[in-house]
C-alpha positions as CSV (number, residue, x, y, z in Angstrom):
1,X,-76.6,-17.3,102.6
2,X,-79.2,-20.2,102.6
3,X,-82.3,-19.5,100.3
4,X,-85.3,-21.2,100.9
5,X,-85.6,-23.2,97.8
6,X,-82.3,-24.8,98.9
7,X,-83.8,-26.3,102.3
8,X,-85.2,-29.5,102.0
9,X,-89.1,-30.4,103.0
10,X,-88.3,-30.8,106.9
11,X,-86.7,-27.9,107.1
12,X,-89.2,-26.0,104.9
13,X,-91.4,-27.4,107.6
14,X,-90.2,-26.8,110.3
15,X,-89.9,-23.1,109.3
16,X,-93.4,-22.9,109.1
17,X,-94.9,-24.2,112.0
18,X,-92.1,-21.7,114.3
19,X,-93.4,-18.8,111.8
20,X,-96.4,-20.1,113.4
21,X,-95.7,-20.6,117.0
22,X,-91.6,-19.8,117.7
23,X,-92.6,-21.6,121.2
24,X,-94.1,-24.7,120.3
25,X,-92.7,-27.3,121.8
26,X,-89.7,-29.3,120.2
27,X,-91.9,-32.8,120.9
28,X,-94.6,-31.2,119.6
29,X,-92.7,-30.0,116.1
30,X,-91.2,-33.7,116.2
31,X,-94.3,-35.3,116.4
32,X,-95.6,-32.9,113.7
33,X,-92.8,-34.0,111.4
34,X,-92.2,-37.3,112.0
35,X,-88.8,-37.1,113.1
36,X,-87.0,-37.5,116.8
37,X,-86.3,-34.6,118.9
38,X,-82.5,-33.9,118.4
39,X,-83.5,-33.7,114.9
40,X,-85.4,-30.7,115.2
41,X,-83.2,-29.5,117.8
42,X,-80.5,-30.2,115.4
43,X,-81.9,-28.4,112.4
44,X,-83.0,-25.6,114.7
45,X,-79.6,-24.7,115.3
46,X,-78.2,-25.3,112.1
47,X,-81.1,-22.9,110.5
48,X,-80.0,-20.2,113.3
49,X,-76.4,-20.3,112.3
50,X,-76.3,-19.9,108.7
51,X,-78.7,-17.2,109.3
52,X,-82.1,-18.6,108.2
53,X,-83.7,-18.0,111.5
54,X,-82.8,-14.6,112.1
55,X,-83.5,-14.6,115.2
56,X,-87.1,-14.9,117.3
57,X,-89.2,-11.7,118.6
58,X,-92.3,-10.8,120.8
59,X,-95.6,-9.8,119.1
60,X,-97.8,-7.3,120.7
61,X,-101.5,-7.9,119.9
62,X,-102.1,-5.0,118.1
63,X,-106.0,-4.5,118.7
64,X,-105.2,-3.9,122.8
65,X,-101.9,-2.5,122.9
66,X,-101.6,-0.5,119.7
67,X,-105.2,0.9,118.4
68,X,-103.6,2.8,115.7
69,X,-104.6,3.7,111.9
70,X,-102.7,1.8,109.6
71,X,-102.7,2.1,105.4
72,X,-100.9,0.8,102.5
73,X,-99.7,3.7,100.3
74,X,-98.6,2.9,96.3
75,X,-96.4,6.1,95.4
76,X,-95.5,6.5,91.4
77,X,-92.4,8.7,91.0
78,X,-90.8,10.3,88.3
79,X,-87.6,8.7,86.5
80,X,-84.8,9.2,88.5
81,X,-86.3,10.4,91.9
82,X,-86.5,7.2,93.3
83,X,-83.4,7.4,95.6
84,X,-84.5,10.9,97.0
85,X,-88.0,9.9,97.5
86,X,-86.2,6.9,98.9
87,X,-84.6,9.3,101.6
88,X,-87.2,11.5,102.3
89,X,-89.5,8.6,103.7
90,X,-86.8,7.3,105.4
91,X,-87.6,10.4,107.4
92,X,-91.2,10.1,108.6
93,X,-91.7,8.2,111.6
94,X,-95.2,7.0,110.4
95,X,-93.6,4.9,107.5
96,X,-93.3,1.2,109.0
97,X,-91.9,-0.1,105.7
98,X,-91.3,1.1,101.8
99,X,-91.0,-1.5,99.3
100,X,-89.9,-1.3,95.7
101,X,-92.9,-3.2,93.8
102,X,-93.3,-3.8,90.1
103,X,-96.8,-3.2,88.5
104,X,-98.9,0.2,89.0
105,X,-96.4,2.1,91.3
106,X,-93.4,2.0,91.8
107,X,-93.2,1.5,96.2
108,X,-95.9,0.9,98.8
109,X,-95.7,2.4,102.0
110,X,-96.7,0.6,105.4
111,X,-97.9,3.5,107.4
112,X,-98.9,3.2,111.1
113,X,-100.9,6.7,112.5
114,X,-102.7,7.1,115.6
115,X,-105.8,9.4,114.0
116,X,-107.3,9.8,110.9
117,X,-106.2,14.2,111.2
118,X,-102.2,12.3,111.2
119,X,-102.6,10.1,108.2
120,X,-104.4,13.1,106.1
121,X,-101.4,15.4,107.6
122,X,-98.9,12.2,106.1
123,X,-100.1,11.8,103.0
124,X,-100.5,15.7,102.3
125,X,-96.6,15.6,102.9
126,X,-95.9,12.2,100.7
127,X,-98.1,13.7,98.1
128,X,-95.8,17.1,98.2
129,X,-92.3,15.2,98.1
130,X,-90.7,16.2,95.2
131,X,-90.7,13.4,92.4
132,X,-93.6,11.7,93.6
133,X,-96.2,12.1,90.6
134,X,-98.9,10.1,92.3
135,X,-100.2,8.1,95.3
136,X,-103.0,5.8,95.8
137,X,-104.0,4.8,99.6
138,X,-105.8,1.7,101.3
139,X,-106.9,2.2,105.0
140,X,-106.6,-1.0,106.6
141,X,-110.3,-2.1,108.3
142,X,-109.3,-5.7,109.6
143,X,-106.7,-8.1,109.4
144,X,-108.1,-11.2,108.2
145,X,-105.0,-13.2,108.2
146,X,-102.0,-11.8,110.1
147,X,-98.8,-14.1,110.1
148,X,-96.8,-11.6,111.9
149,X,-93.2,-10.6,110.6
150,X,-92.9,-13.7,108.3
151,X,-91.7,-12.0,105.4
152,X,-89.0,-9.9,107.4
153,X,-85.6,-9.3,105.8
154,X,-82.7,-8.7,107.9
């Protein structure tokens, strides 16, 4: 596997402006990096196949097609619950993503709800998990920079 600080600056370029726009134009992305077309086309396809570019996906606007509640829950667990706690998120629908942190807790949950009644209902039942000693939640009001699924892991 290819990390990121291995790629040179063109490719480390490139990456960003199809994180971007995936469907900006390949003269356009050559003109952008100073480079001729089969270059990029070139690179493109050498990215895809050693799995850099994971692949390229469709982003609903969120604000028209998906009006839901969304909120950013930091859990703290006890020693030694982590892999049950684990599990038993991997169980609610309404969890988008969990992510082992360092600092104050120990995982933040991306949870997506359609009312304010659901995410109460949600984090009553997070809060009751056995092993989780504490939980701290941020309603998200407005996305002020939103890059998409850069940060995806496959």
């Amino acid at each position: 596997m290819i990390r990121l600080d291995h790629l040179d600056n063109i490719d480390r370029q490139l990456l960003s402006i199809l994180q971007l726009n995936a469907r900006e134009p390949v003269a356009e992305i050559a003109r952008r990096l100073g480079v001729a077309r089969t270059t990029v086309i070139a690179r493109i396809a050498r990215l895809e196949q050693a799995g850099v570019i994971g692949g390229y996906t469709l982003k609903l606007g969120n604000d028209v097609v998906d009006p839901s509640l969304q909120a950013y829950v930091g859990v703290t667990v006890q020693p030694r619950a982590g892999r049950d706690v684990v599990r038993r998120f991997g169980r609610i629908a309404e969890v988008q993503q969990l992510c082992a942190v360092s600092g104050e807790f120990d995982y933040v949950a991306w949870l997506r709800v359609s009312t304010p009644e659901q995410l109460d209902k949600i984090l009553d039942q997070i809060g009751e998990m056995e092993g989780v000693i504490k939980t701290t939640t941020s309603v998200v009001l407005a996305r002020k920079i939103d890059r998409g699924d850069v940060a995806k892991t496959r």
